[in-house]
C-alpha positions as CSV (number, residue, x, y, z in Angstrom):
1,X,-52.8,48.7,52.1
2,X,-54.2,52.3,52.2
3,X,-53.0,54.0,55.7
4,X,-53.7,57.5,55.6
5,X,-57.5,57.8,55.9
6,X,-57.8,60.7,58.2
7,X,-60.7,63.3,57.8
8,X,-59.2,66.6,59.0
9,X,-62.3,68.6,60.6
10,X,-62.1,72.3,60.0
11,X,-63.2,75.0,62.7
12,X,-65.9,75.8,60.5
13,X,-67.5,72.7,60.9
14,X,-66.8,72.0,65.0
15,X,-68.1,76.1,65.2
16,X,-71.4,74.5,62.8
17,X,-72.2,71.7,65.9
18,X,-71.3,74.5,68.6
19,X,-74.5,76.1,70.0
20,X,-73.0,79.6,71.0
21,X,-75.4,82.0,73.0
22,X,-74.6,85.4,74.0
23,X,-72.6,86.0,77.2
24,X,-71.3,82.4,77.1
25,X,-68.2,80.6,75.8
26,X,-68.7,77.2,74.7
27,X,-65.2,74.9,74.3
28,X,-66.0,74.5,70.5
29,X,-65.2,78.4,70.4
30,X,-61.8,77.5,71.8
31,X,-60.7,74.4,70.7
32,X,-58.1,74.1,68.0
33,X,-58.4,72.3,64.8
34,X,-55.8,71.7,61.9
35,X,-55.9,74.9,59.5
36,X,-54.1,73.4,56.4
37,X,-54.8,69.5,55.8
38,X,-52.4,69.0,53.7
39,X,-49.5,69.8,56.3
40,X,-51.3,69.1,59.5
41,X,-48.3,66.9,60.6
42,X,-46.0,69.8,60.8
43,X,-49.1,71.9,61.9
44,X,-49.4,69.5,64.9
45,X,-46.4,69.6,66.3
46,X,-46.4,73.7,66.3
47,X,-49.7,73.6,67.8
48,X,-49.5,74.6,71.2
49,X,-52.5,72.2,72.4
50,X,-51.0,68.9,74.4
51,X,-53.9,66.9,73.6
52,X,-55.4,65.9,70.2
53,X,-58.8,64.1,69.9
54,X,-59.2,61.6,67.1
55,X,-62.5,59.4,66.5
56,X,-62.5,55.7,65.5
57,X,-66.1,55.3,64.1
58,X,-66.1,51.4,63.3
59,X,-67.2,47.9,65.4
60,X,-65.9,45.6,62.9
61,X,-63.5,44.4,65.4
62,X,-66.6,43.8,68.1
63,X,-68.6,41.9,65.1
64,X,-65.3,39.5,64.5
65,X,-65.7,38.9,68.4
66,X,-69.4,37.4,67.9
67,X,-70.4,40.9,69.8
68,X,-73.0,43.1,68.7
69,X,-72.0,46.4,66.3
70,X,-73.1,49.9,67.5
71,X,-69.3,51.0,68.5
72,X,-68.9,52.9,65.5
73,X,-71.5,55.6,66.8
74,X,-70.1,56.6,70.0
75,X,-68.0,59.3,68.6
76,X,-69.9,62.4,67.3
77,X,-72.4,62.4,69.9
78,X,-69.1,62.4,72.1
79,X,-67.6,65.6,70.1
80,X,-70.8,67.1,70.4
81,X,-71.5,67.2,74.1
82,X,-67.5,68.2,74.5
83,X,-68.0,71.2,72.2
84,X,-71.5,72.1,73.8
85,X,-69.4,72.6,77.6
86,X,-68.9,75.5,78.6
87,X,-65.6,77.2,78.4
88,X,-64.3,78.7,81.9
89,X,-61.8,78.6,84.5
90,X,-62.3,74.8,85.0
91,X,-61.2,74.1,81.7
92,X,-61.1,77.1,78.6
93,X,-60.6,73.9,75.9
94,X,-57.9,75.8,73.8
95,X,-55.7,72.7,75.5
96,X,-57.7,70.2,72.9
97,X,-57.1,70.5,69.2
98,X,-59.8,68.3,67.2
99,X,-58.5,66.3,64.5
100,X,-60.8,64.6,63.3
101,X,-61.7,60.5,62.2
102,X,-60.4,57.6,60.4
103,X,-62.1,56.8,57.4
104,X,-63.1,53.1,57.6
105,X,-66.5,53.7,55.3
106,X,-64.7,51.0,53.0
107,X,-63.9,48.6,55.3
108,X,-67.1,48.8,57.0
109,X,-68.6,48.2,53.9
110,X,-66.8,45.0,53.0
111,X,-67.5,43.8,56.8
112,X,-71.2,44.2,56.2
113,X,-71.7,42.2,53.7
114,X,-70.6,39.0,55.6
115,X,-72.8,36.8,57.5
116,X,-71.3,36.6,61.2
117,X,-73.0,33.2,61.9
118,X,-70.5,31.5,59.6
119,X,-66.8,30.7,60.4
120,X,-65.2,32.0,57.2
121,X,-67.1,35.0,57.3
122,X,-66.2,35.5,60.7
123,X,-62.4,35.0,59.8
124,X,-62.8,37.0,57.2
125,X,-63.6,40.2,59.5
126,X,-60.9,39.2,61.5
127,X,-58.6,40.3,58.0
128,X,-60.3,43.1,58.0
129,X,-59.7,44.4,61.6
130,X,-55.8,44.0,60.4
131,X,-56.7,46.6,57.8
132,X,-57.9,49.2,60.8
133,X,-55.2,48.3,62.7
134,X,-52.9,49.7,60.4
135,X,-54.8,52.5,59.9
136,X,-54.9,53.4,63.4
137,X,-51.6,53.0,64.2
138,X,-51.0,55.0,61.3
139,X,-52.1,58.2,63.0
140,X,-51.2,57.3,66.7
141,X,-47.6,56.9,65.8
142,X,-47.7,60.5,63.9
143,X,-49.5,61.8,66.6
144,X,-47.2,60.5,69.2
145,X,-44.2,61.6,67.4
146,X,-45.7,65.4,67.2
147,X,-45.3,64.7,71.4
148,X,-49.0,65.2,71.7
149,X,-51.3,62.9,73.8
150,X,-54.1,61.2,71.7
151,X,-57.7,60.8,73.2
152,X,-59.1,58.6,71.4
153,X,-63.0,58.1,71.0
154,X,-64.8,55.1,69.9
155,X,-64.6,51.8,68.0
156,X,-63.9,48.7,69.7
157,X,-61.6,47.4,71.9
158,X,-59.7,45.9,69.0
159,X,-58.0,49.0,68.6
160,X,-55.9,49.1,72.2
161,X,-53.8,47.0,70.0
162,X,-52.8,49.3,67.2
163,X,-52.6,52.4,69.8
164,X,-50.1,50.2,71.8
165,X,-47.9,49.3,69.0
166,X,-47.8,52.8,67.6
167,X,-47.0,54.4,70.8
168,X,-44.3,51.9,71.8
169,X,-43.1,52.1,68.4
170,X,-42.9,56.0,68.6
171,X,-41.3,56.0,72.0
172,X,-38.8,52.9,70.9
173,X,-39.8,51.8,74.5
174,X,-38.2,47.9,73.5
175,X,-39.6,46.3,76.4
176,X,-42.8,47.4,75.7
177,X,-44.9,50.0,77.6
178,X,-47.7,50.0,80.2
179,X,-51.4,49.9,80.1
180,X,-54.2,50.5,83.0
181,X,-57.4,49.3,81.9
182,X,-61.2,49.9,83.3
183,X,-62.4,46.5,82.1
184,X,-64.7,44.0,82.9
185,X,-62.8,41.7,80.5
186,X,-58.8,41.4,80.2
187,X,-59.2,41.5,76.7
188,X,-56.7,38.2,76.3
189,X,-58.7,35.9,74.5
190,X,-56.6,33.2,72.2
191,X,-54.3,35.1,69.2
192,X,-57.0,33.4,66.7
193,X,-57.1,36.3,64.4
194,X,-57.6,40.3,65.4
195,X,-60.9,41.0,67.1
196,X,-62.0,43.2,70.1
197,X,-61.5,40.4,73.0
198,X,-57.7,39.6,72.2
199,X,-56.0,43.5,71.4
200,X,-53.9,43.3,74.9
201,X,-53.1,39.5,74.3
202,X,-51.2,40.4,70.6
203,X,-49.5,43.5,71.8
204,X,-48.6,41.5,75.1
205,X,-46.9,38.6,72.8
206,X,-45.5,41.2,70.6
207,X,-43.9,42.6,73.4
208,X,-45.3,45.6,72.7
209,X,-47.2,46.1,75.9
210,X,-45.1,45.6,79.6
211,X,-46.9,45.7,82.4
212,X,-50.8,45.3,82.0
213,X,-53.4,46.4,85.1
214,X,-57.2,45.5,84.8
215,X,-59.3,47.1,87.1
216,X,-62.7,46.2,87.9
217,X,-62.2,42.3,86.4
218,X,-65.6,40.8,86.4
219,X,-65.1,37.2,87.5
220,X,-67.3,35.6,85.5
221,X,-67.0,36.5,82.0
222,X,-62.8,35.9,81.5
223,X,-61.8,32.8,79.8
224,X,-59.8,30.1,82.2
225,X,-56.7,30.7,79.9
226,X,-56.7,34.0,79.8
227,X,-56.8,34.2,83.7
228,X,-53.8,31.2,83.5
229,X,-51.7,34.6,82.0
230,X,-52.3,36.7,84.7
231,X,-51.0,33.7,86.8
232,X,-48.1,32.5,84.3
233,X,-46.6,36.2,84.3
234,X,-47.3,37.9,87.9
235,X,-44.5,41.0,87.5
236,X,-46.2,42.3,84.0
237,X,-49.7,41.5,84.3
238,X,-52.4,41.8,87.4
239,X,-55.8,42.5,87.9
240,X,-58.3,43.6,90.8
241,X,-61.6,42.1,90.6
242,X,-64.8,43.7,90.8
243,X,-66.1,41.0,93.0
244,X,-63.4,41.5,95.2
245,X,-64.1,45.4,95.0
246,X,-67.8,45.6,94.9
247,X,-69.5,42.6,96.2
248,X,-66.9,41.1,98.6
249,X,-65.7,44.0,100.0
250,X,-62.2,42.6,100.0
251,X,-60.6,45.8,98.8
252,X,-62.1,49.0,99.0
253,X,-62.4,51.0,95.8
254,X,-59.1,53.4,96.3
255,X,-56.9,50.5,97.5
256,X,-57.9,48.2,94.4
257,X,-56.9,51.5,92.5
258,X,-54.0,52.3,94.0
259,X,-52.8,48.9,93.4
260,X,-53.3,49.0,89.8
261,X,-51.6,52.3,89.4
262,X,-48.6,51.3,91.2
263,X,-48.5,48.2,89.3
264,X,-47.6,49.7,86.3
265,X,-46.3,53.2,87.4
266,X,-42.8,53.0,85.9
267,X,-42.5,54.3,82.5
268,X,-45.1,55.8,80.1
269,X,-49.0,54.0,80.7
270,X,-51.5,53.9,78.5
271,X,-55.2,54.4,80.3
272,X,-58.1,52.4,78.8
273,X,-61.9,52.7,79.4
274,X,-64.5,50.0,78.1
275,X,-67.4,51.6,78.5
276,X,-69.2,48.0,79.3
277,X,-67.6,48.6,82.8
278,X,-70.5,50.6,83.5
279,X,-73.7,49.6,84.7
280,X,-76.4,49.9,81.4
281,X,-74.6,52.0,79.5
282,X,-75.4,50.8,75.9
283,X,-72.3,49.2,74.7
284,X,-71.7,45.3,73.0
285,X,-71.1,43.4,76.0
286,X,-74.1,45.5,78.3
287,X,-74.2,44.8,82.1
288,X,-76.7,45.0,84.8
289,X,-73.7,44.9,87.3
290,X,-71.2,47.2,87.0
291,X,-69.7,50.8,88.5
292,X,-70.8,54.1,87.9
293,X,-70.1,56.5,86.1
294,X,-68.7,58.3,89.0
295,X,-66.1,55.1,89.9
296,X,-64.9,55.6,86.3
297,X,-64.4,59.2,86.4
298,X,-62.4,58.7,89.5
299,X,-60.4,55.9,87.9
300,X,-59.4,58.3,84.8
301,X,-58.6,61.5,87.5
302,X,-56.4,59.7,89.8
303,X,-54.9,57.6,86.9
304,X,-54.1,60.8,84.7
305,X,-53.2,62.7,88.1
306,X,-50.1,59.7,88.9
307,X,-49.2,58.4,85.7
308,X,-46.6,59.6,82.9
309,X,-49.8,59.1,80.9
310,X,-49.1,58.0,76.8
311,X,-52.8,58.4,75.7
312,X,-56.5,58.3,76.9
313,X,-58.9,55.4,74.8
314,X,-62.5,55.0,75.6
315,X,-63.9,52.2,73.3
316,X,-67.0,50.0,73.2
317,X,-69.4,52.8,73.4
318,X,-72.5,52.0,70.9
319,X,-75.7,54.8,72.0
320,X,-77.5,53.1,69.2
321,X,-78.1,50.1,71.3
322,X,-79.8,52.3,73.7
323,X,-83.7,51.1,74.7
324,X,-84.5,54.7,73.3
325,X,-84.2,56.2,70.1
326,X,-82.1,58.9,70.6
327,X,-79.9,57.8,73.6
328,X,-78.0,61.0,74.8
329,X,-76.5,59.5,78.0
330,X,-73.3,57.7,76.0
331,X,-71.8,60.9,74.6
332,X,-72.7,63.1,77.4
333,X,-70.7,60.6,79.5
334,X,-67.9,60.1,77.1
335,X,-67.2,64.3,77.5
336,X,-67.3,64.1,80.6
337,X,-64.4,61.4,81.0
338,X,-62.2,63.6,78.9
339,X,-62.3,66.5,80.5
340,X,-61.7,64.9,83.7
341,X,-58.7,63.7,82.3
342,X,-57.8,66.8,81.0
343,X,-58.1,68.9,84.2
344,X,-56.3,66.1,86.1
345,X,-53.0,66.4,83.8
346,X,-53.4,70.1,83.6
347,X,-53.5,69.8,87.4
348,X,-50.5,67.7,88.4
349,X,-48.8,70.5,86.1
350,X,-49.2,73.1,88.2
């Protein structure tokens, strides 16, 4: 099984999507990017940047979850709109070095071919997310072990799991390590075979992943069994409700936060966003009920601002599910997540 699929982006190329005008300084102007790709590991680790963006352009593991594909296209429109800021006292950007994407043009070639109304074929997508599992992990672990913090852009939810198990892996954390997640689904559906609803459920059993915090739970759209866990296994996994949040006003927004932060605020936490947490944001799983933007770009500030934070992973978003042709909301969005979770790490710093 081929691992190392990375495509290495040069400066040339992030300076070719840059739009620089006169008198201003865009973040594509200062971001760093690997100069030799054939000893970028080494390169890495000398690089002076803390945190290293990598794209995951594939939704093979949201078509083995019945859900509908588009999450491979989240991550250039992303890249594009981060570049495009401008570079200032907020944030110059020379703290982000570009890496670049996975390859998965193969294995999204095999996974189009099938016919996801048929079991087999739906199975057989499932083999296939095990193939970008190992991929991903791959280049997580030698990310992590260059003691750099991945961002990671795009692709299904599948891929929490592979980003767990490297990091853990990396960290030799044996009793696993911690995850906060902005999610309207635990992501804990039955270990039938790797798809985007059961990532957190195989690195949970694995032992991989410790403690486990959902924010922003939707009621209604979790499996009995997988709630059963949260239940079965109260001091490693725990959840806040959106109801509870939003429509019952049982818990107001900072306290439900707060709660999940000091949940798993021992050790290093991984912070996940599934951009179906949002209200209309063209994703697989689209709600008409769900935060703003704004309540997820508090969620990452605060988290990044009080956690010893192992990696940032915003999955799910597809812009080519948008009602318009050329959606530009998703990536515009997606930037503006990392930087906030830039400036808040860079701010607990100082």
């Amino acid at each position: 099984m081929e691992t190392n699929k990375l495509i290495i982006y040069s400066k040339e190329e992030i300076l070719s999507r840059t739009k620089i005008r006169k008198q201003e300084i865009k973040v594509g102007e200062m971001i760093k990017t690997i100069s030799d790709k054939n000893n970028w590991e080494d390169e890495l680790k000398n690089n002076n940047a803390k945190f290293i963006l990598l794209g995951l352009p594939e939704d093979i593991g949201v078509r083995a979850n019945y859900g509908r594909g588009g999450a491979y296209a989240a991550w250039k429109p992303a890249l594009d709109f981060l570049i495009n800021m401008q570079s200032n006292q907020f944030l110059p950007g020379d703290e982000i070095l570009v890496l670049g994407d996975i390859d998965f043009s193969d294995l999204m070639e095999k996974a189009n071919q099938l016919d996801y109304k048929k079991n087999d074929d739906v199975y057989a997508a499932r083999n296939i997310v095990g193939e970008v599992d190992a991929r991903v992990e791959n280049i997580i672990s030698k990310i992590t072990a260059a003691n750099k913090i991945p961002v990671i852009v795009g692709g299904g939810h599948n891929n929490a799991y592979p980003i767990i198990k490297g990091t853990a892996q990396v960290k030799k954390i044996q009793q696993g390590m911690n995850v906060i997640n902005c999610d309207p689904h635990a992501d804990m559906r039955p270990m039938n075979g790797r798809h985007s609803g059961n990532g957190f459920h195989y690195a949970f059993a694995e032992k991989y992943l410790n403690k486990y915090a959902v924010f922003g739970l939707h009621e209604s759209y979790n499996m009995q069994a997988a709630l059963q866990l949260f239940k079965d296994h109260p001091k490693q996994l725990y959840y806040e409700t959106y109801d509870d949040i939003f429509v019952r006003d049982c818990v107001n927004y900072f306290d439900a936060l707060r709660n999940c932060i000091e949940f798993v605020n021992e050790g290093i936490t991984g912070i996940e966003i599934d951009l179906d947490s949002i209200q209309n944001v063209p994703v697989s799983a689209r709600t008409p009920s769900g935060m703003l933007p704004v309540h997820v770009r508090k969620f990452v500030w605060h988290c990044a601002e009080n956690l010893e934070v192992a990696y940032l992973h915003i999955a799910e978003g597809a812009p080519v599910l948008a009602h318009k042709q050329m959606d530009n909301k998703t990536g515009k969005l997606i930037a503006y997540i990392i930087t906030d979770f830039v400036k808040a790490f860079l701010n607990k710093q100082t």
